[in-house]
N, C-alpha and C positions, 0 to 999 in steps of 0.2 A: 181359278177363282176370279181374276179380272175380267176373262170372258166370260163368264156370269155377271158380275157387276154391271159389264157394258151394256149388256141383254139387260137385263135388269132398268137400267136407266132410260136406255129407250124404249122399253117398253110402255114403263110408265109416263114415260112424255107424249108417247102418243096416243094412248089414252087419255092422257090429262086435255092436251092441244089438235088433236084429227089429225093428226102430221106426222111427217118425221123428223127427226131435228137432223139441222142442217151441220153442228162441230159438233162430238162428242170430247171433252176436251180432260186431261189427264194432269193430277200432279202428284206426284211421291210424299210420303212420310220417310223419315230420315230413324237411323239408330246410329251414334256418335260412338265410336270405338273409343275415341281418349281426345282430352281436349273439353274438360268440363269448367263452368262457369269462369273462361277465358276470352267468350267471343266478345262479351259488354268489358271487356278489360283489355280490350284491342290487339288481342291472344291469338296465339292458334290453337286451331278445331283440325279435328279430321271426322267427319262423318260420313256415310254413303247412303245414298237413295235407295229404299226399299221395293219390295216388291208389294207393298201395301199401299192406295192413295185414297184419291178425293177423285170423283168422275163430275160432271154435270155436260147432261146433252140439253144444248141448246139452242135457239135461231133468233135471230135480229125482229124486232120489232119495228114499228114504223114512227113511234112515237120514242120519250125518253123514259121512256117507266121499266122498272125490273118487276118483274113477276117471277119469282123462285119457288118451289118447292123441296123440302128437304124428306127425305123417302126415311131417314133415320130419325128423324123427329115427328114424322108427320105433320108438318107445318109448314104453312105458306106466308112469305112474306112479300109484300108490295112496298117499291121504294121510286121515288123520285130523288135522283142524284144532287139534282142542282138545288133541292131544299134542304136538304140533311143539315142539321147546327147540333142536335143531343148526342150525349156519347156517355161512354163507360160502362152499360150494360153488356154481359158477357156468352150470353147466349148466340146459337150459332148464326142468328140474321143478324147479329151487332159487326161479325168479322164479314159479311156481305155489304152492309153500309158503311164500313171504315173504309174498305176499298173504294168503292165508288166516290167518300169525303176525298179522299190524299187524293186519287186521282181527278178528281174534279180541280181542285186546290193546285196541280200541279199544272194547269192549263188543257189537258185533254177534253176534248168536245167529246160528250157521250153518248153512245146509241142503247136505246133500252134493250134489252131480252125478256123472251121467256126461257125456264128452264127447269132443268129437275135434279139435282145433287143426290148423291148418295157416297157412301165409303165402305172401306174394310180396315180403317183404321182404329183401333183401342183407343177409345177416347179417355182422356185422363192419364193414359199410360209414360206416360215421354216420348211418343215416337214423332209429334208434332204435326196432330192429326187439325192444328189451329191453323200455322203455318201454310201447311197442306191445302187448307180451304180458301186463305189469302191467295193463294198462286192462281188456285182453277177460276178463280174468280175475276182477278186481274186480267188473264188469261181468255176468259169469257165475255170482257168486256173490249179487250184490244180486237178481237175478233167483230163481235157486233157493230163495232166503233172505227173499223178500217184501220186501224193504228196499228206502227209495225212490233213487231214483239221483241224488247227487249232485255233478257234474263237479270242483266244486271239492275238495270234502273229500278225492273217492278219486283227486283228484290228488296231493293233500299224501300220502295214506296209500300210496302208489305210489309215491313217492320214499322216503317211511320208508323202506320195504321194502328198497330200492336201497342205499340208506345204509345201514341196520342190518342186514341181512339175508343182503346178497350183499358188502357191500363197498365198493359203489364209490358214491363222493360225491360227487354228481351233484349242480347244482340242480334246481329247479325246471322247468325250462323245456321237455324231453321230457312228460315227465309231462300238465304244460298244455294241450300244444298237442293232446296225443292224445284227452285230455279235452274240450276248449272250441274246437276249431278252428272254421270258419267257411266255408260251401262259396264259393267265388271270392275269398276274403281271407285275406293274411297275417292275425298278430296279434300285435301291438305289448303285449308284455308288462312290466309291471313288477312285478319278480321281489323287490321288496320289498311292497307292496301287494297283488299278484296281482290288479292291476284289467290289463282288457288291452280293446283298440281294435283293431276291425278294418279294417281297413286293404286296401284293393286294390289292384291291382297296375296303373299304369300302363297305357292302352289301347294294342292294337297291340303288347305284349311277352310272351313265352313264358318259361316256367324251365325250364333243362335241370341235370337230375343227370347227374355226369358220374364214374362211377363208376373208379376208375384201377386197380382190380383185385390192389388189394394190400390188405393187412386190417391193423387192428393189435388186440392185447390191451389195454383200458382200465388193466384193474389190473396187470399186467407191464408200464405205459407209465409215463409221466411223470405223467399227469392229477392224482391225488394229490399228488405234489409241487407240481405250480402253485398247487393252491389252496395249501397249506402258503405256499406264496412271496406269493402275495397277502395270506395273512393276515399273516403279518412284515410284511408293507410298509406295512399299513394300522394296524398294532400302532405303526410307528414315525411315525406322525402322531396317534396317540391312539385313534384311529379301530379300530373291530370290521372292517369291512369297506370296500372301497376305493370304493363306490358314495358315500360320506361325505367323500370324498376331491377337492375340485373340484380343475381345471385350474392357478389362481394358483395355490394350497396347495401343491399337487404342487410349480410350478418354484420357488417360494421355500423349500421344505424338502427337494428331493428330494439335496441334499448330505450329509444323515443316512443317507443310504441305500447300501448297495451298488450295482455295477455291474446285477449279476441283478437286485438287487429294483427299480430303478431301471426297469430295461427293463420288467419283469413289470408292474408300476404304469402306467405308461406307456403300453402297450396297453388295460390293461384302462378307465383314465381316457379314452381319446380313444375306444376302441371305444363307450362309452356316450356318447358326445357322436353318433359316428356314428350311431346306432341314433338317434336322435329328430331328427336333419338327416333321415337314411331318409324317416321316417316324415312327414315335410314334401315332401319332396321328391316321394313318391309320393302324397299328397293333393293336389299340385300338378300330378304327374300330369309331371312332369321327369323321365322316363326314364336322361336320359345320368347327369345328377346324383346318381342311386339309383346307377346304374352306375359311376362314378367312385367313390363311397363303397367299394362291393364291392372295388375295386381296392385302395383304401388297407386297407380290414382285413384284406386275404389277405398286403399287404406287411406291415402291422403283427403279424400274426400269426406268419410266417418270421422277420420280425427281432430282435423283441422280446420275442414270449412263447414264440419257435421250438417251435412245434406241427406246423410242415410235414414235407413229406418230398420227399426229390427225386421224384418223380411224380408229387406233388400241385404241385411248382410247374411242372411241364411241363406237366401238366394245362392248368395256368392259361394258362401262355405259349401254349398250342396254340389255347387259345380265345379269347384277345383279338386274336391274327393272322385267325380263323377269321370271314366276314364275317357280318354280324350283329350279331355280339357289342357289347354294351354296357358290361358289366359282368364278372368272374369273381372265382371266391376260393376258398379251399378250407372245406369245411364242417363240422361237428360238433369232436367233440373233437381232431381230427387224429393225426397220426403214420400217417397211411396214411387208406383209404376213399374219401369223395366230395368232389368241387368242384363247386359250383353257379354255373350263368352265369345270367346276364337278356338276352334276344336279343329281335330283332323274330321276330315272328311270324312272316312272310312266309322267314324266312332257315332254320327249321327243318329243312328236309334236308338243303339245302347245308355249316348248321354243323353237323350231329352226322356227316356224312360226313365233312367236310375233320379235321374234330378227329379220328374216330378214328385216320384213316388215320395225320397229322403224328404222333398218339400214337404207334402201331404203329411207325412207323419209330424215333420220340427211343428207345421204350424196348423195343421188342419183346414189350409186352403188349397181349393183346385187351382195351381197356376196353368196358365199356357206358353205353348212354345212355337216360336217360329226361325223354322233355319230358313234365313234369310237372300235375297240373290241380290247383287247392286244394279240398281235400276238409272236409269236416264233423268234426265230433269223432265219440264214441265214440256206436254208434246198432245196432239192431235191424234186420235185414234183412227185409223179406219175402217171403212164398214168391216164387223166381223170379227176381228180380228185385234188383237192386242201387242201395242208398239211394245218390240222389241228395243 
């Protein structure tokens, strides 16, 4: 499927342009095993790079103008960097002029491109198909721009962008993973440090994305508000952020607290204790014990910081009945999109048939399924052929 993609992209570029393009340039969307709404709370995440991204084949221009085309929207957008001042519109050439803003903003002298984008990423789904488009685009520009490439920085300046640019206040942790991922390893992030460990997955287990075919709006959701609620909660232990917050603290002071913030604290304190058990548990190479975690953050998640949606708990329920199954939870920021399971290997067709079908009937939607492989971060294609 990405050697189609690639084919795909330059095709279209050279029909668009008489040429060929000179980078075809690559970034991952991500699916987060455990470690949810921890990264903006200076938490840790474990996510890993997927086998789904963002492509654009592109070449340097002589001038500083971008000329983009998007192959999934059919639209072309024209931008001069060093003008851009509007912001907040969230459409997909609003995440191509955030980038070019932060990086302008951040001193880089910019060289224009032409180009042609396209993906196989679920838009709306969680897997971070926004993220995904900051990187290739960073990416496309350090390129055109001689600038040396580096994961970390145009990770933080990719979130800027997210945050000041479009709106939505994100941490860290998309961004990261799309930049620094690790081909057969999660990555155990800590989203206050940004040192991250990679980490692999249990032998004999597969990850399936388990897409449930409803979508939500980030900024028309709650996600905003949660952070607002974790920063109250952590405000009333003294504390900036709940990451600062241990376990005693919490149950000896959480009588300060509201019912909501109590809950919202709650999840997000025990989800980072989850997220470094994880991370034990899968260097230990304990399967069920990763899988049992997954359980309790998708319960801690519905109950406490209620990010679910009924589809995303059907989801779940369809796949811890479905044999194989180890582990399930619902993934990303919630309120609709993906849940991700941990399965044996060996159980692969049986659980993505038995689920969708169970699906189809609880709810009378087609979902999709993708048993997933971990993918590298953000990297340069060559002719042909698809970075391994």
């Amino acid at each position: 499927m990405a050697l189609e993609l690639q084919t795909k992209v330059t095709k279209a570029f050279i029909d668009r342009f008489d040429h060929a393009p000179t980078w075809v340039v690559r970034a991952p969307g991500r699916v987060n095993l455990i470690g949810e709404h921890t990264d903006y709370n200076d938490g840790y995440v474990m996510p890993l790079a997927i086998d789904r991204q963002i492509l654009i084949a592109l070449c340097k221009r002589t001038d500083q103008k971008v000329l983009v085309h998007s192959l999934d929207y059919d639209e072309t957008l024209e931008i001069l960097p060093s003008s851009l001042i509007s912001r907040g519109n969230t459409g997909w050439g609003e995440y191509v002029s955030a980038i070019a803003f932060v990086m302008t903003r951040a001193g880089y002298g910019l060289q224009g491109w032409d180009g042609v984008v396209a993906g196989d990423i679920p838009k709306g789904a969680g897997l971070s198909s926004s993220a995904a488009l900051e990187l290739a685009v960073a990416n496309a520009f350090t390129l055109a721009s001689d600038i040396p490439w580096e994961p970390l920085k145009m990770a933080q300046l990719s979130q800027q962008a997210e945050n000041e640019w479009v709106g939505m206040q994100c941490g860290i942790m998309d961004q990261m993973i799309s930049a620094c991922g690790i081909a057969g390893h999660a990555l155990m992030i800590d989203c206050r440090s940004l040192e991250h460990t990679p980490v692999a997955l249990p032998h004999g287990t597969a990850v399936v994305v388990m897409d449930t075919g409803t979508r939500r709006g980030l900024l028309d959701s709650a996600y905003n508000e949660r952070r607002r609620q974790c920063q109250e909660a952590a405000q009333m232990f003294g504390k900036t952020v709940l990451r600062d917050v241990d376990r005693n603290t919490f149950e000896k002071g959480a009588f300060k607290l509201t019912d909501l913030q109590r809950r919202r604290a709650r999840h997000v304190i025990a989800e980072n204790n989850r997220v470094l058990l994880a991370m034990q548990a899968m260097q230990s190479q304990d399967a069920h014990a990763l899988g049992r975690l997954m359980v309790a953050s998708h319960t801690s998640l519905r109950d406490d910081f209620e990010v679910s949606s009924r589809e995303l708990n059907i989801m779940v329920e369809c796949a811890l009945k479905a044999p194989g199954c180890l582990g399930a939870r619902m993934t990303g920021a919630g309120f609709g999109g993906c849940a991700v399971a941990l399965i044996t290997a060996e159980a692969r067709t049986p659980f993505t048939d038995i689920v969708t079908q169970k699906y189809v009937d609880a709810t009378g939607i087609q979902p999709s399924m993708y048993v997933c492989q971990a993918k590298g971060g953000v990297d340069i294609l060559p002719d042909g052929s698809f970075s391994q």
